[in-house]
N, C-alpha and C positions, 0 to 999 in steps of 0.2 A: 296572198293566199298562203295558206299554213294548213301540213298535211303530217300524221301520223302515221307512218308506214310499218307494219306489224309483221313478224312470225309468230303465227300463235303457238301459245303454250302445247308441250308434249315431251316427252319421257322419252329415255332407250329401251324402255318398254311395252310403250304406246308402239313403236316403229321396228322393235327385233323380237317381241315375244322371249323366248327362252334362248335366244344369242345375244339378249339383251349386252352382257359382258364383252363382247366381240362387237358391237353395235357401232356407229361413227354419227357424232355430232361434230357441225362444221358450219366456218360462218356464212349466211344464208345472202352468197356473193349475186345476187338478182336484185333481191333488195339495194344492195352495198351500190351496185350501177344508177339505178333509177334513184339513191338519195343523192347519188354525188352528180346526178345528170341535173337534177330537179335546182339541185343551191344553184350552180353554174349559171343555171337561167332565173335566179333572183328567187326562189319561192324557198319559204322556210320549211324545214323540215326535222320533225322528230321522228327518230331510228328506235324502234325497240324490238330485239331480239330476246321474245319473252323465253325462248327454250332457255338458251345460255345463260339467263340471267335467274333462269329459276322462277319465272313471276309463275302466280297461276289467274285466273281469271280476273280475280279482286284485283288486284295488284295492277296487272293491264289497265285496266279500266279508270284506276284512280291515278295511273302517272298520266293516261290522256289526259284525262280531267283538268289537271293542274295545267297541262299544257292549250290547251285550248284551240285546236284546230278547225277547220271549217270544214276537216272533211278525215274521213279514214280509208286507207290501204292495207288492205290485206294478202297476203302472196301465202298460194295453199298448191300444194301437190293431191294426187288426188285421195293417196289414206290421209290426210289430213284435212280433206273437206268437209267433213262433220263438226272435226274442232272448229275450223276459222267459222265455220256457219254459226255453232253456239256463241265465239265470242262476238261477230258481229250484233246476231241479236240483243247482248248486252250493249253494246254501244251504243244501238239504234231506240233501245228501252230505257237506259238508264244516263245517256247524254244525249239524246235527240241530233245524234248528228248520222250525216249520209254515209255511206259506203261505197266502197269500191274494189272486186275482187282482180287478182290479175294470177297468171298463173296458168300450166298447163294444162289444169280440171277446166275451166272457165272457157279457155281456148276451144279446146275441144268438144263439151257439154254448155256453151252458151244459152242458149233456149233455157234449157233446164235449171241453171244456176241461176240465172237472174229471173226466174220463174219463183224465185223463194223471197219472200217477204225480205230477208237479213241483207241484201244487197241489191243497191240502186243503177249500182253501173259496173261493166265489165271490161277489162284491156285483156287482149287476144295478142297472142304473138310476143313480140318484140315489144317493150314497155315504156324504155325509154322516152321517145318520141312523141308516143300516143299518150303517156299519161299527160306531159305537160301538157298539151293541146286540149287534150279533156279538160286540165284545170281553170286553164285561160280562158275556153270556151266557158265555164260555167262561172268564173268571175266575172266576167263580161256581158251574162248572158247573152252568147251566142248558139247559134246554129247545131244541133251536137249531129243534126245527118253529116256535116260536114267533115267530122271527125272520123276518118278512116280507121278501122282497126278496136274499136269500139261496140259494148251494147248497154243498150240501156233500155229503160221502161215509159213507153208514151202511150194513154188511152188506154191502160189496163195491158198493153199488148208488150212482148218484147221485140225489142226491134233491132237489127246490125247492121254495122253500116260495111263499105268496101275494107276489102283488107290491106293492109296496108303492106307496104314495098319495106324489103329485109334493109337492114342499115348494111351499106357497103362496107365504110371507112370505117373498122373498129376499131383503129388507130385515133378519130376524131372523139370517142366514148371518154372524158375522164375516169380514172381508177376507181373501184369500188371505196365508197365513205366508211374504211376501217375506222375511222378516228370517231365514229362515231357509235360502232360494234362493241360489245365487253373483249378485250386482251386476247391474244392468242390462247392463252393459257386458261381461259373457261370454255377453249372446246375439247371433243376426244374422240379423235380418229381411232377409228378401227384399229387393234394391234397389230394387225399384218401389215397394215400399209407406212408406217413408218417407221424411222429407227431412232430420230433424237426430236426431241421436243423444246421450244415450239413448233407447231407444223402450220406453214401457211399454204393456203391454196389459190388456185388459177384459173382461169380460162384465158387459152389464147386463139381460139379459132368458135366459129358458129355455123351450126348446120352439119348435114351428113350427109354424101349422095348416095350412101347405101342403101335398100330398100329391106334389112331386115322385119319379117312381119313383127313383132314385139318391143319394136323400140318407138316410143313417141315425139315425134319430130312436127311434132304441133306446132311448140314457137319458133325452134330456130329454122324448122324446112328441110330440104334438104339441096338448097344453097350455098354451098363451103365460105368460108369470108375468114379470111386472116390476118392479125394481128401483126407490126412487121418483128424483125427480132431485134429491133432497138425498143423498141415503145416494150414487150416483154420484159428486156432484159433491165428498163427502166424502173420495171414494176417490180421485177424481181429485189432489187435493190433497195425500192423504198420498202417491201416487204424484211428485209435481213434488218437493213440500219435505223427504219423506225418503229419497225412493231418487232423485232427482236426477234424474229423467223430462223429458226437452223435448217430447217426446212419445205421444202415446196414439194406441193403435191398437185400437177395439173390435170384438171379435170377433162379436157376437150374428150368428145365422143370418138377423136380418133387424133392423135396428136400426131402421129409418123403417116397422114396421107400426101402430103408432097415431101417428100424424100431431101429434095433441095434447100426446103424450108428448116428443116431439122440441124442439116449440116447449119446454116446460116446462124440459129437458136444455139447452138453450141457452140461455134465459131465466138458469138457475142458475148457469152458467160465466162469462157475462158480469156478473152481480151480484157474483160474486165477484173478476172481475177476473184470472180463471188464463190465466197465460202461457202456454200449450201450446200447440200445433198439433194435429190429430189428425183421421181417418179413419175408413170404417166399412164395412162390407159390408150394402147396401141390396138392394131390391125395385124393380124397374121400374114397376109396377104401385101402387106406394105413392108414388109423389112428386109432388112441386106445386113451380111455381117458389116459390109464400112457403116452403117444407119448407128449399129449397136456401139461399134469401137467408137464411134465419135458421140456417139450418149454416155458410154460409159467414162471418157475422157476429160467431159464436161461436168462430172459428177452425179449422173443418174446410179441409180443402186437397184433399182426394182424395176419393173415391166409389167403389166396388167393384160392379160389378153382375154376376150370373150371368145371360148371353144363350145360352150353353149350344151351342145350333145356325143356320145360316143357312134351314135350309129348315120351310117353315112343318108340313107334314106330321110330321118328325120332333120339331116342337115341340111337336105335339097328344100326340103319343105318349108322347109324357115328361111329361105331366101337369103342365106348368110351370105352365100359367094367367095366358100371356103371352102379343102378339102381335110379330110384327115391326115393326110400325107404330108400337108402345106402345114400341120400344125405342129406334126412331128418336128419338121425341119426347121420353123422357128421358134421354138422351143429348145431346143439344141445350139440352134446359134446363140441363143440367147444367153445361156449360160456359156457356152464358149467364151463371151466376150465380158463373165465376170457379171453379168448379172442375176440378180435374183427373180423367181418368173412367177406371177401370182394366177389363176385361171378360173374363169366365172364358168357355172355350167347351170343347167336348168331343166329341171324334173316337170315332166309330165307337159310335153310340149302337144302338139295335134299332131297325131299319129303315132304316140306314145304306147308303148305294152312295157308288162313287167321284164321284156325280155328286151328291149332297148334300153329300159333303166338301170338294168342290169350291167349293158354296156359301156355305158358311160360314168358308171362307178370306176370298170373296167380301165377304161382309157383313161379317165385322170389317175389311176393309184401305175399307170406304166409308161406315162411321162415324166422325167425327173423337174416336178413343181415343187416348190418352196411351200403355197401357199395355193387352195382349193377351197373356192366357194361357191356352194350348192346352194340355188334359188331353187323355189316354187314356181312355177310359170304362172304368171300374173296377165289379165290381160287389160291392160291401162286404155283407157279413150283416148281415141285418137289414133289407135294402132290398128292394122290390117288382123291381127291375132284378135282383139276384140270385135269388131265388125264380124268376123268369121263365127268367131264360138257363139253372138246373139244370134246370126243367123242362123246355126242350125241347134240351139235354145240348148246351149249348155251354158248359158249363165242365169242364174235365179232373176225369178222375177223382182223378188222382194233387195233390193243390192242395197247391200250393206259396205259405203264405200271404207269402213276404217279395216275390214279384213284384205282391203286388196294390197297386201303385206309380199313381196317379193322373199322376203329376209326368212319369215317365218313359215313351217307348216304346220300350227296349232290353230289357223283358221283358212281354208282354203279355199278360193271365191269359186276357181274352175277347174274342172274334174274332164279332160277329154275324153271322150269314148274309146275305149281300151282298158284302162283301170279305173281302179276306186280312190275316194278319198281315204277311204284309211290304208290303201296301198302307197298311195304315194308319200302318206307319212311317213310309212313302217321304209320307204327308198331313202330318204330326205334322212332319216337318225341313218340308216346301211350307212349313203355317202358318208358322211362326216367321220363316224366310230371306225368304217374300215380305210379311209385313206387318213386318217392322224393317229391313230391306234395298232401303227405298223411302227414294229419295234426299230427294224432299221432306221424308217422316219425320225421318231421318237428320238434318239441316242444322235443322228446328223442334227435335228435341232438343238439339242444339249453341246454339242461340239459346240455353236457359235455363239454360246452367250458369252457374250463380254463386258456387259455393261448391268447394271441395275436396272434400269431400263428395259433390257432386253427379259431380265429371267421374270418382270413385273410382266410385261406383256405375253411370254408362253404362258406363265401361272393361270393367268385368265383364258385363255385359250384353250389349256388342256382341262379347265374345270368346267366350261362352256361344254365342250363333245364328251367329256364322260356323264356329264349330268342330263343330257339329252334322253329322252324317254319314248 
């Protein structure tokens, strides 16, 4: 069996509108699992990474071609289920071959996706596992009720089968098939998040057991499953000495929730002596100054935290399971122990006024943050924040999934009752103009440039929030 597994083409335009320059392409580490799962177990596979490599549709279509698979994968988020829709339908039109979407649109909107002409079959969840069983099964012609985790199309009807059981052992996963991705060096991380290039990225944990309403926990659940810190610090390695990595940027949805685990991940970095720098997206609520001194001893430089809102009301609401106070205090520790604090927040939550927006302008420009990034509140399937705003029909009939854009507010899918859409724009340019357009700011990020590197990534940054309209 021979499979072509795709991210379809798109832009830092198509995905940040007017932050476009501030935007982050990064290698599409889902993919990078399920090719290096699928050799393991004997099936040939072609890897195309149409963004990184620049294809546009033509171009997709004719390296399939030559390659000649018997079947195509597509992995789509959900602003990007229109593209992978249009390229399937060329596959499906102009090579006659099946498809197969996977992914956390697909996941959560099954019915509906595999209700479209452009694709045959659907993997839900976790991918690894179900796809090859799917392939086997249809080489073999076998049974596809049998195939857990799956949908597909029988008698006109769609149909799903059981969902399938989380993989425990992420330790048993071989490492994502870089070698078969373009170079570190045809992606481009956002400026804030890193400081020397190449930048490679991670996942070392799956699932969340938080129950924030806004976050989509469609494939991994919310299951915790960890990685140990050898099998990381193994990855880490083959990332420095054979893809040329100066740095790591790990993605888990909370990297510091066992505290133990952390020390151990540092512990191991430092025994071995790895030259790297690197980064993480943590929990407020999970850190200790020992957490930070022994990240920052092991080379971490930056810290990511989701503080989400300024007003305490809209924080309950969101089920973050944080306070302001708790944010205060790790943010402070944080920088005590010498790192840099980056902080995600998000406009026009459910039960948003101009006067909570206000607040949370408020509270990120009087925390000492390096690095402030204001989303749109988007609300993704598969989330409790979506199910809510259809049910009380603040989302359009007509959905236009390429606007449901977190990055950007030049198309905004949902408008809570409290403000308007063009209020929450006119909040979205406030954030950004008034916490980087603060002179003291301004002149402390001038203080640390040191590198070329560095003044190439303010450049773009400060040209990004003065050009905002």
């Amino acid at each position: 069996m021979k499979i072509s597994l795709l991210n379809p083409p798109y832009s830092l335009d198509d995905y940040f509108g007017g932050l476009s320059q501030t935007g982050s392409m990064q290698q599409p580490l889902g993919l990078g699992y399920l090719s290096s799962y699928l050799k393991a177990n004997g099936v040939e596979v072609q890897l195309i990474d149409a963004a990184a490599m620049r294809y546009d549709r033509r171009r997709v279509l004719a390296a399939i071609g030559r390659y000649h698979p018997d079947i195509v994968g597509i992995s789509t988020t959900t602003p990007g289920y229109t593209r992978a829709a249009r390229l399937a339908a060329g596959v499906k039109e102009e090579l006659g071959l099946p498809t197969v979407v996977g992914g956390p649109h697909v996941t959560s909107l099954a019915q509906e996706t595999l209700s479209r002409p452009e694709f045959d079959y659907g993997v839900m969840g976790e991918g690894e596992i179900t796809l090859l069983e799917l392939l086997n099964t249809l080489e073999h012609g076998g049974d596809l009720s049998r195939v857990n985790g799956i949908a597909y199309k029988e008698d006109g009807h769609v149909k799903q089968t059981a969902k399938r059981d989380y993989i425990r052992d992420l330790d048993s996963l071989p490492f994502p098939d870089r070698d078969s991705l373009p170079p570190l060096s045809a992606y481009h991380p956002s400026p804030s998040s890193y400081r020397r290039l190449p930048l490679g990225t991670m996942v070392t944990s799956r699932g969340c057991p938080h129950h924030c309403v806004f976050c989509d926990r469609s494939v991994f659940g919310n299951l915790y499953r960890a990685r140990s810190a050898t099998n990381i610090a193994d990855e880490m390695e083959e990332l420095v000495q054979k893809h040329h990595a100066r740095e790591i940027r790990f993605w888990d949805d909370t990297f510091n929730l066992l505290p133990k685990r952390v020390f151990q991940i540092c512990d191991e970095i430092r025994s071995r002596g790895l030259d790297v720098e690197w980064s993480c997206v943590a929990r407020v609520s999970n850190m200790t100054a020992e957490v930070l001194a022994a990240m920052r001893r092991a080379g971490c430089w930056q810290v990511d935290y989701g503080v989400e809102t300024g007003n305490p009301d809209v924080l309950r609401g969101i089920h973050k399971g944080i306070t302001m106070d708790l944010v205060r205090r790790t943010v402070r520790l944080s920088k005590s122990a010498g790192l840099r604090v980056r902080a995600f927040f998000m406009l026009g939550l459910p039960g948003e006024t101009e006067a909570t927006m206000r607040q949370t302008i408020d509270f990120a420009k009087s925390l000492d943050l390096d690095v402030a990034v204001f989303h749109t509140t988007t609300p993704l399937p598969g989330t409790e924040l979506y199910q809510g705003a259809k049910d009380r029909g603040e989302l359009s009939s007509d959905v236009d999934w390429d606007k449901y854009l977190m990055f950007s507010a030049e198309d905004i899918p949902y408008v809570p009752a409290g403000v308007s859409r063009a209020l929450m724009k006119e909040y979205h340019r406030k954030a950004y103009r008034e916490f980087y357009l603060r002179p003291r700011f301004i002149l402390g990020q001038i203080a640390r440039i040191r590198t070329r590197e560095d003044l190439s990534r303010y450049a773009k940054a400060f040209t990004t929030v003065t050009s905002l309209d």
